[in-house]
N, C-alpha and C positions, 0 to 999 in steps of 0.2 A: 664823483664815484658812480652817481647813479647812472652815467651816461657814459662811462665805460664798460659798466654791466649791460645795459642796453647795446651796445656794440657787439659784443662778444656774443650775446643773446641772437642777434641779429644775424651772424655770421654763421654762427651755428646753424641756425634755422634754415639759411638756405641752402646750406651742404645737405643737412639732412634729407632736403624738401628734394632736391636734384634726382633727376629720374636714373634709377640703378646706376650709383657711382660704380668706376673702374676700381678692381682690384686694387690697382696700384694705388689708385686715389687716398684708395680705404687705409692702406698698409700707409701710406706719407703719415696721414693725423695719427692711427697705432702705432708704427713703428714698436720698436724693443719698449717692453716696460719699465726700462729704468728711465729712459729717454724721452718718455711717450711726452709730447707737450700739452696733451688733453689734463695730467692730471693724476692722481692714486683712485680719484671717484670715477673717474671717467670706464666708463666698461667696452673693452672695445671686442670681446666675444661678438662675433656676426655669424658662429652656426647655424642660429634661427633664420635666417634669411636667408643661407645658400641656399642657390636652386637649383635642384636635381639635375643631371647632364641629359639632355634628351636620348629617347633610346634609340640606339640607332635601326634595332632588328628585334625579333623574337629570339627570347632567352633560352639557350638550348637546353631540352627536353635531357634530366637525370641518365646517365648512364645504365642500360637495361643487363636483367643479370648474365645474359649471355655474355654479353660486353665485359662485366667486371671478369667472371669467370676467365676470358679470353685475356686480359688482363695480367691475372693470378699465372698464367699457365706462361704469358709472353714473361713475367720477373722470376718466374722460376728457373727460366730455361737459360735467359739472360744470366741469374745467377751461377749458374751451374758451369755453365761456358767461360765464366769469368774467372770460377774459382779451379777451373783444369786449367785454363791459359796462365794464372798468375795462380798457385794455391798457396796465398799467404793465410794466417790465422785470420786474418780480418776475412778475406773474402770466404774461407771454407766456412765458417762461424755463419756469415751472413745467407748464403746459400743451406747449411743447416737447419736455419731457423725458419727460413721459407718452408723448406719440404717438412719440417714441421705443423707446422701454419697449414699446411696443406692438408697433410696427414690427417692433421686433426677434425679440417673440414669434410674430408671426405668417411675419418668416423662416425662424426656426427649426424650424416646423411645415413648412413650403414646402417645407425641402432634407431631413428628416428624410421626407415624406411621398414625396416624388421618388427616395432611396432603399430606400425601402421596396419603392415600385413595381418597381424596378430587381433586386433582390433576388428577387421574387416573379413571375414571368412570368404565373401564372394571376390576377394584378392590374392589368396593362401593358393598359390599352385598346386603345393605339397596334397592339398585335400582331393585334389583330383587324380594327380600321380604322387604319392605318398615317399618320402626318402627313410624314415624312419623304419628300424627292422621290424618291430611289431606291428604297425598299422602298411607296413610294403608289406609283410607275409597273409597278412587279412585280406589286401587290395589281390593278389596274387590270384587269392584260393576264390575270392568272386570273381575276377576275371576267366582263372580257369573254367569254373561254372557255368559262366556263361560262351563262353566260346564252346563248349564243350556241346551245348544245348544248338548253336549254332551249328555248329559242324554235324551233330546227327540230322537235323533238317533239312544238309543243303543239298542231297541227291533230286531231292524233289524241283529243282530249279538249274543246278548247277553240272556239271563233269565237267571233269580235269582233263588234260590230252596232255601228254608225257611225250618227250621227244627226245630220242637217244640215238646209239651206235654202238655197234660193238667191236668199233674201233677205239670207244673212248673208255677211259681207267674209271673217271669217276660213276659214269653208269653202271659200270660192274657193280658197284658200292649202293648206289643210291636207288636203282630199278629194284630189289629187293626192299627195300625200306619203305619206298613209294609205293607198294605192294598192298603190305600190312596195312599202313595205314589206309588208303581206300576202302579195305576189307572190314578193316576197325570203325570207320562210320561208314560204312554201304556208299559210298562213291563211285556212280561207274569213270571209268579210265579209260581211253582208249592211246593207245600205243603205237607211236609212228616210228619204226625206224626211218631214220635219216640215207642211209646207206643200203636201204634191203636188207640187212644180215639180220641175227637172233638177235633181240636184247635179254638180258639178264632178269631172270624173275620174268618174264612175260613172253613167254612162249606164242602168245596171237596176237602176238604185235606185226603192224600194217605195213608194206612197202610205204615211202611218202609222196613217190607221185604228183608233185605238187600242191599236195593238201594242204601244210604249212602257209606255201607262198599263197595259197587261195581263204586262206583265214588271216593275212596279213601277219603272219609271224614270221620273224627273220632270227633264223635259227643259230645262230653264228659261235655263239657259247652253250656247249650240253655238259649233264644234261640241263634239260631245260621243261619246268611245268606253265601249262598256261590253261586256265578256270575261262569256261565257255558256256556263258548265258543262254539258258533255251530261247527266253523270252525275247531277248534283243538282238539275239545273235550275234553276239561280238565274244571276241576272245581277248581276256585281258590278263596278262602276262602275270604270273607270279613270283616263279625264282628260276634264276639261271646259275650255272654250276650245283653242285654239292650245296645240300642246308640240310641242317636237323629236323629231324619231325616238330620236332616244339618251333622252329621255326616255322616252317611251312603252314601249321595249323595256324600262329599266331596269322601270317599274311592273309589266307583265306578267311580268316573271323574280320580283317579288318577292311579288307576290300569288298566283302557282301557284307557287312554288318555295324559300320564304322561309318559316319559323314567325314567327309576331308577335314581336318582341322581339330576336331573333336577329342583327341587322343594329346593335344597340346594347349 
């Protein structure tokens, strides 16, 4: 007996000892558990010893959210095409649930982004240009104010040159309007007809002579105002056609008294 155990001992020992047996090898001695010939003690679990498959590459880097986003937008549109081409309850159902899904994400963003705003005052547009009626009619009445305080200053820097014909309808309208106002903040104005003839409301208005084309203004729409810098001497176009007094003063407050960009 004792030299049957020492056999078996023996045999074992050198399968074990053998340098990294074959799968296969392994699977002969385990095979199936009712079958296995090792035995019920015998354990033939080898998880602990598998070894890892080498890698073959660097593991690719998580999908970024543009990506997923890009993602979200390709199963949407996938779903939608699927459920016009084929519209069974299955497919409309599945395409609902998407634009759901979607919906939802994009509410999420809406009242997250709304609080943020809320939160953050140097983010709050509304506080620079107000949408609300009581703090828009507030913003309104200091804008007015100040433009207003503008516009009486800007003879000291500034004249208009007015460019008509009294061939044209809307000068009839607009050379009287253009009138008052100059009068209204001391503006001087000088008055080019285009044509030689009268303009309307401005009786010592100039033949043009090419005085236009010698300040670079191209007259092509009247009437037509353009504000001329003493200091730089440049002429820089205001409005062309018909516009309201409240227009017109707004442009000139924003063009002398306004940096690019600052009104947005």
């Amino acid at each position: 007996m004792t030299t049957t155990y020492a056999f078996i001992f023996a045999g074992l020992f050198s399968i074990l000892s053998a340098p990294q047996a074959e799968a296969r090898e392994w699977r002969s001695w385990c095979g199936a558990e009712a079958s296995s010939p090792l035995g019920w003690h015998f354990y033939c679990d080898r998880d602990e010893q598998k070894e890892e498959a080498p890698r073959t590459g660097q593991e690719s880097p998580p999908p970024s959210a543009t990506e997923l986003i890009e993602t979200m937008r390709k199963a949407l549109e996938d779903a939608r095409a699927q459920a016009i081409l084929e519209p069974t309850p299955e497919n409309v159902t599945s395409y609902l649930r998407l634009q759901q899904k979607a919906l939802q994400s994009a509410a999420n963003f809406s009242d997250a982004f709304r609080r943020a705003v809320w939160a953050n005052p140097a983010l709050d547009y509304t506080l620079k240009r107000p949408v609300g009626a009581l703090a828009k009619r507030l913003w309104s009445e200091e804008r007015r104010a100040e433009r207003e305080g503008v516009l009486q200053g800007l003879g000291e820097r500034y004249g208009l040159i007015y460019l008509g014909s009294e061939r044209c309808p809307g000068c009839r309208v607009f050379g009287p309007l253009l009138r008052a106002f100059a009068l209204r903040h001391g503006i001087e104005v000088l008055a080019v007809s285009m044509t030689g003839g009268p303009l309307e409301g401005w009786p010592d208005a100039v033949p043009d002579q090419g005085r236009a084309a010698r300040l670079g203004i191209k007259a092509r729409v009247l009437p037509a105002v353009v504000l001329y810098d003493t200091r730089t001497r440049r002429a820089i176009p205001v409005s062309y056609g018909v516009v309201a007094e409240d227009q017109l003063a707004e442009r000139i407050f924003a063009l002398t008294a306004r940096e690019v960009g600052s009104d947005y």
